[in-house]
C-alpha positions in Angstrom: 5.5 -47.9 61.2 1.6 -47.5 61.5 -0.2 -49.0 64.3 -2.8 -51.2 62.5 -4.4 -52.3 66.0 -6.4 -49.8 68.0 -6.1 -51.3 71.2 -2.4 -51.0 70.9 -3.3 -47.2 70.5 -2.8 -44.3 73.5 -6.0 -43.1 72.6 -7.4 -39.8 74.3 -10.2 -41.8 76.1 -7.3 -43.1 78.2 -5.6 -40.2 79.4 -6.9 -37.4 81.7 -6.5 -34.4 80.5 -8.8 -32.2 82.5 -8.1 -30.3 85.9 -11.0 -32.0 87.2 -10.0 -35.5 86.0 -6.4 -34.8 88.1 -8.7 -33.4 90.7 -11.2 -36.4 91.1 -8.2 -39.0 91.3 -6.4 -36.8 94.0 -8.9 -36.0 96.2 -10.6 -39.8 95.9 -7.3 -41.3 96.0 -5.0 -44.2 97.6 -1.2 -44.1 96.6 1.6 -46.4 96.4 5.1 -45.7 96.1 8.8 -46.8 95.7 11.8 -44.9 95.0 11.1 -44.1 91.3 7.8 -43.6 90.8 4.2 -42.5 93.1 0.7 -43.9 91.8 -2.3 -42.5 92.5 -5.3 -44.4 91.8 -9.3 -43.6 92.2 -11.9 -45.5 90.7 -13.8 -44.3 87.6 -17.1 -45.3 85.7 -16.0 -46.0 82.6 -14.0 -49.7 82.6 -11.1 -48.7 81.5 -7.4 -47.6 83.2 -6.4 -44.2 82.7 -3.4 -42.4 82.7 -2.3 -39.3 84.0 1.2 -38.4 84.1 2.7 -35.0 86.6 6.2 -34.8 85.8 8.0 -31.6 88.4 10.6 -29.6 87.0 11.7 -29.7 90.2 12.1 -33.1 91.2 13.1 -34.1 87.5 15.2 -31.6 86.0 15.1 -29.9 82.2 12.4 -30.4 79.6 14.6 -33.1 78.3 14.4 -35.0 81.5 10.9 -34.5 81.6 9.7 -35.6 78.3 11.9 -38.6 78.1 10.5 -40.1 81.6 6.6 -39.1 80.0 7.7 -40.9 77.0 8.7 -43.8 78.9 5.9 -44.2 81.1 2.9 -43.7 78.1 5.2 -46.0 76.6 5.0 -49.1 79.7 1.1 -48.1 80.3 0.2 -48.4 76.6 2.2 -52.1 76.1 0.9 -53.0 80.1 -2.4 -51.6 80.1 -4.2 -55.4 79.8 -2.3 -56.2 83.5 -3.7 -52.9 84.8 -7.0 -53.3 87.0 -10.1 -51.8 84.9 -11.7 -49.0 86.3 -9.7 -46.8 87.4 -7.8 -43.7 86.8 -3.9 -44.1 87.6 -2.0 -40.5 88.0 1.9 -41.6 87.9 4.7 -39.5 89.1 8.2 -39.6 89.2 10.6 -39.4 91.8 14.0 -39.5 91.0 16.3 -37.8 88.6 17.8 -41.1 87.6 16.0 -43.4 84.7 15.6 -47.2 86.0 15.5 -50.0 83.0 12.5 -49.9 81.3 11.5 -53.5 82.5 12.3 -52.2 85.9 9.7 -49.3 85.4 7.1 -52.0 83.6 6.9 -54.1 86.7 7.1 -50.8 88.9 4.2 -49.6 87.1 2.2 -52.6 86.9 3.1 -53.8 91.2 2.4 -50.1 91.8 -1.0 -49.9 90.1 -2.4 -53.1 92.2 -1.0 -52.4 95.5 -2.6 -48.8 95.2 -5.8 -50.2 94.2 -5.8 -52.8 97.0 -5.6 -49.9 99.2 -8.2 -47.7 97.3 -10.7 -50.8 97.8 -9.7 -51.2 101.6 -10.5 -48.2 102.3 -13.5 -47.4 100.2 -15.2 -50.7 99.6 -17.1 -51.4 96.6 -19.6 -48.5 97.1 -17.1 -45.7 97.8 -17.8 -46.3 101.3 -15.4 -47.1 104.0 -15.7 -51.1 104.4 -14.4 -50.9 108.3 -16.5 -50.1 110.7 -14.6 -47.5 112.3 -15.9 -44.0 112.2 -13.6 -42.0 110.2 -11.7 -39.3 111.7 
């Protein structure tokens, strides 16, 4: 079956694929976690979510493993990416060996997304500046 629609599409302009993209989001980044999955999120200039996915042999297991939880995840960001803030670049890794239910892993994703941008906007404010008034360490 051909996708006809083009926003439906994982296109390349929504996937880093550079060291420095990975870079940017982890250095620049606030996370959020549960016991599946870690999102990284940093904000970017171009209006659109991103995706990144780092998927550890070592945490995950064979090639098999791997691919099938890569597959699963462009799969929820690419039918999710409308409830996704806009902006910024998401770098999504799993944690666990075991595969949750793929409605388990959309609303993982999606809660996962806006509690680590909520953070990445706490601490950074609008301007990439820190919005307390504390000095940083």
């Amino acid at each position: 079956m051909r996708v006809t629609e083009k926003s439906q599409r994982f296109s390349a302009e929504l996937r880093l694929k550079t060291p420095a993209d990975f870079d940017a989001v982890f250095t620049r980044r606030s996370s959020a976690g549960n016991g599946w999955l870690v999102v990284y999120a940093a904000r970017n200039d171009l209006g659109v979510c991103r995706l990144g996915l780092v998927v550890a042999k070592k945490k995950i297991g064979n090639a098999v493993q791997r691919n099938r939880w890569k597959r699963r995840l462009r799969e929820v960001f690419r039918t999710n990416r409308e409830k996704l803030p806009r902006g910024f670049d998401f770098v999504v890794l799993p944690q666990s060996k075991m595969h949750p239910g793929f409605a388990d892993l959309e609303n993982g994703l999606v809660q996962l997304a806006h509690r680590a941008v909520r953070k990445w906007k706490r601490n950074h404010g609008s301007a990439g500046q820190p919005s307390s008034g504390k000095p940083s360490p």
